[in-house]
C-alpha positions as MATLAB code, in Angstrom:
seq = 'XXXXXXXXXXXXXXXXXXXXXXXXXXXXXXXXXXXXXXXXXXXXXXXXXXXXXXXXXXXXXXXXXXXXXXXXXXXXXXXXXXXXXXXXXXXXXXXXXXXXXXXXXXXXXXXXXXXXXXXXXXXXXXXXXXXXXXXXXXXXXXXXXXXXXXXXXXXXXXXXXXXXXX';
ca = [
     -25.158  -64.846   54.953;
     -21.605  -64.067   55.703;
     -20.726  -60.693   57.412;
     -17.967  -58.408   56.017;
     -15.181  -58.012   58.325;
     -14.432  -54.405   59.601;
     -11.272  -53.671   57.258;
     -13.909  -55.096   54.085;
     -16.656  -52.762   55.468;
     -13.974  -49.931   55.613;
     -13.235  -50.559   51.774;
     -16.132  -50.948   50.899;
     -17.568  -47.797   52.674;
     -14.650  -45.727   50.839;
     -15.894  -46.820   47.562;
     -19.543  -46.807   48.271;
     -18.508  -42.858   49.073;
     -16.135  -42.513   46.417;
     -18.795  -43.438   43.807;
     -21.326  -41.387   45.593;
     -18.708  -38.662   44.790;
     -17.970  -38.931   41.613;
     -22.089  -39.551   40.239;
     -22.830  -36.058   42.075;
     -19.324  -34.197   40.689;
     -20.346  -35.329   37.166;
     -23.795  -34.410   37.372;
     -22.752  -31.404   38.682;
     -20.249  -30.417   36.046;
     -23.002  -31.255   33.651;
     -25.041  -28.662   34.966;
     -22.287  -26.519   34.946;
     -22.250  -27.060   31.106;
     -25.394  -26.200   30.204;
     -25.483  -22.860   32.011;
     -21.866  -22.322   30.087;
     -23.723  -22.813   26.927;
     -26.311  -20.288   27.401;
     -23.258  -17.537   26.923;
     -21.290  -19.656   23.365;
     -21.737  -18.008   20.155;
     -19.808  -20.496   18.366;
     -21.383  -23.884   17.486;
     -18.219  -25.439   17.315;
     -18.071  -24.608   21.347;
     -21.864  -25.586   21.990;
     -21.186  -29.009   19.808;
     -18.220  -29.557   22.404;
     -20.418  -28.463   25.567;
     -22.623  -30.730   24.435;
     -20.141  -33.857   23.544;
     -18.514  -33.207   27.120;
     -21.603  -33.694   28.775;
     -22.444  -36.713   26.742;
     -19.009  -38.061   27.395;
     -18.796  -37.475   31.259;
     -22.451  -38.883   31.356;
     -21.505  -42.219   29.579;
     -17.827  -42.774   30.927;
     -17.900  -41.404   34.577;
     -21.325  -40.545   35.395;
     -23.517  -43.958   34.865;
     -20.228  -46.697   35.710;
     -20.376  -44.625   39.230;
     -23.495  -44.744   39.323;
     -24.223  -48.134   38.939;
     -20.795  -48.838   40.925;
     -22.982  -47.237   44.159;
     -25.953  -48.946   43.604;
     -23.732  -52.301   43.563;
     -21.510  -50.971   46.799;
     -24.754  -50.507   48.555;
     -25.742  -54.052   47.413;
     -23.118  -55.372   48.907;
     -23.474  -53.529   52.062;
     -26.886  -54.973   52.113;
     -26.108  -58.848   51.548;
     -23.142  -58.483   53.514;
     -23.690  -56.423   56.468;
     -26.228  -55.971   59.123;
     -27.693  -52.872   57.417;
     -29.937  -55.145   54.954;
     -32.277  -53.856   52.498;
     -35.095  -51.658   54.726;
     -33.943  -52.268   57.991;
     -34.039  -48.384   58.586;
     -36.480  -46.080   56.688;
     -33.556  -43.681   55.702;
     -32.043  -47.053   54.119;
     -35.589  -47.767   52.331;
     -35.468  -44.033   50.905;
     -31.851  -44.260   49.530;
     -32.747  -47.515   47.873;
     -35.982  -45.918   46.316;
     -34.237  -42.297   45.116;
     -30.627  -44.891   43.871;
     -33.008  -46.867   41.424;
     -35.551  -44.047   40.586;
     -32.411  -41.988   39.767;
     -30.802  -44.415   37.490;
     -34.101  -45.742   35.951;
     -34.396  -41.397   34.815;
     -31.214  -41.169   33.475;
     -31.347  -44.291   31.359;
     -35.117  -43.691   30.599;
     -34.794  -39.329   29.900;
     -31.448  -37.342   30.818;
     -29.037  -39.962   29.451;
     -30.857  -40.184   25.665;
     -31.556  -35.957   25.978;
     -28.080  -35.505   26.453;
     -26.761  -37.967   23.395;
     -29.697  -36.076   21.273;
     -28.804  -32.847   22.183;
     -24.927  -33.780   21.045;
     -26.209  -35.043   17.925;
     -28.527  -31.588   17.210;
     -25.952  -29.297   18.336;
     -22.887  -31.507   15.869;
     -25.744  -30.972   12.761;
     -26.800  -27.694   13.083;
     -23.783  -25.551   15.475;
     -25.604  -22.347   16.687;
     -28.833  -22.470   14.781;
     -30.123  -25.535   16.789;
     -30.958  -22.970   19.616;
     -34.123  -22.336   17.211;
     -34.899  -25.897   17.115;
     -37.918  -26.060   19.211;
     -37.427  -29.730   19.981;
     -33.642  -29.209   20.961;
     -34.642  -26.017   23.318;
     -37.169  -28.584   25.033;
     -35.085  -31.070   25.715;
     -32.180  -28.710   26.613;
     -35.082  -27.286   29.590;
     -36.114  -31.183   30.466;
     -32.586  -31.997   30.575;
     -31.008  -28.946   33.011;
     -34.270  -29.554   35.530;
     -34.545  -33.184   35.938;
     -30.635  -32.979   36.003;
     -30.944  -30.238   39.161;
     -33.675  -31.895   40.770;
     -31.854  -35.428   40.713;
     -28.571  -33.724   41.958;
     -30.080  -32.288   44.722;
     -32.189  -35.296   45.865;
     -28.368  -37.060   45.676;
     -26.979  -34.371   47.726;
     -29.866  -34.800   50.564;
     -29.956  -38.777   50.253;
     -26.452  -37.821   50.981;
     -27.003  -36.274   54.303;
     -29.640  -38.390   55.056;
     -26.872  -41.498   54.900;
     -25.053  -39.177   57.173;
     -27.179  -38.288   59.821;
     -30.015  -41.354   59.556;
     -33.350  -39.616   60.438;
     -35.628  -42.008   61.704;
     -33.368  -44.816   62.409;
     -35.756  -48.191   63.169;
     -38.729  -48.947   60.715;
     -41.772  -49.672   63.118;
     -42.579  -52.371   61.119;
];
């Protein structure tokens, strides 16, 4: 297969990191928004919490997410890198489509239901048994998938265990 030159491998490194970026900043400031919500009193606010996180999921979290998983495609056709050439290569590939696969499967749908709950009902959805569940599933899958981005970060970064021993 044809190799990327060095100044296409620099571009597409920058944008391979720049959607990295931008998946772990939104899941972040998702996060972010459902700690904020534990201190509303308004369910005007909590509906817009909600909406926020809902719109940042849709619109900037899953087009950068599946904008890395198609950078690091790329890299993998087009470089020397290839698919599991390196264990720490093998992991990021496992955690990128596990990731994505949870968020479309769980987080993504908990997040639209929670916006719909929380647009019905304003503050007395936070009795909702169903919407406090989801709420919990929601905030710790979220953490645990932006942390396992942040160290499949620094794994990228520092490649532990560079050759398979295949």
């Amino acid at each position: 297969m044809k190799q990327l030159s060095v100044n296409q491998r620099k571009l597409l490194k920058s944008f391979h990191l720049l959607t990295a970026g931008f998946w772990v900043t939104s899941g972040s400031i998702i996060l972010a928004f459902q700690i904020l919500s534990k201190k509303i009193t308004d369910g005007n606010y909590l509906y817009m919490l909600n909406y926020l996180s809902d719109f940042i999921d849709m619109k900037i979290l899953v087009p950068s997410a599946l904008s890395c998983l198609f950078t690091g495609l790329i890299y993998s056709l087009f470089t020397n890198w290839g698919f599991f050439k390196h264990r720490w290569l093998t992991f990021k590939w496992i955690i990128t489509v596990t990731i994505i696969t949870m968020g479309t499967i769980w987080t993504g749908p908990w997040i639209a239901e929670m916006t719909k709950l929380s647009g019905q009902y304003g503050m007395e959805v936070l009795k909702n048994n169903y919407y406090l569940q989801i709420s919990r599933n929601q905030f710790i899958m979220g953490l645990l998938m932006n942390v396992t981005l942040i160290v499949t970060i620094f794994i990228s970064v520092f490649k532990p265990c560079k050759k398979a021993k295949l």
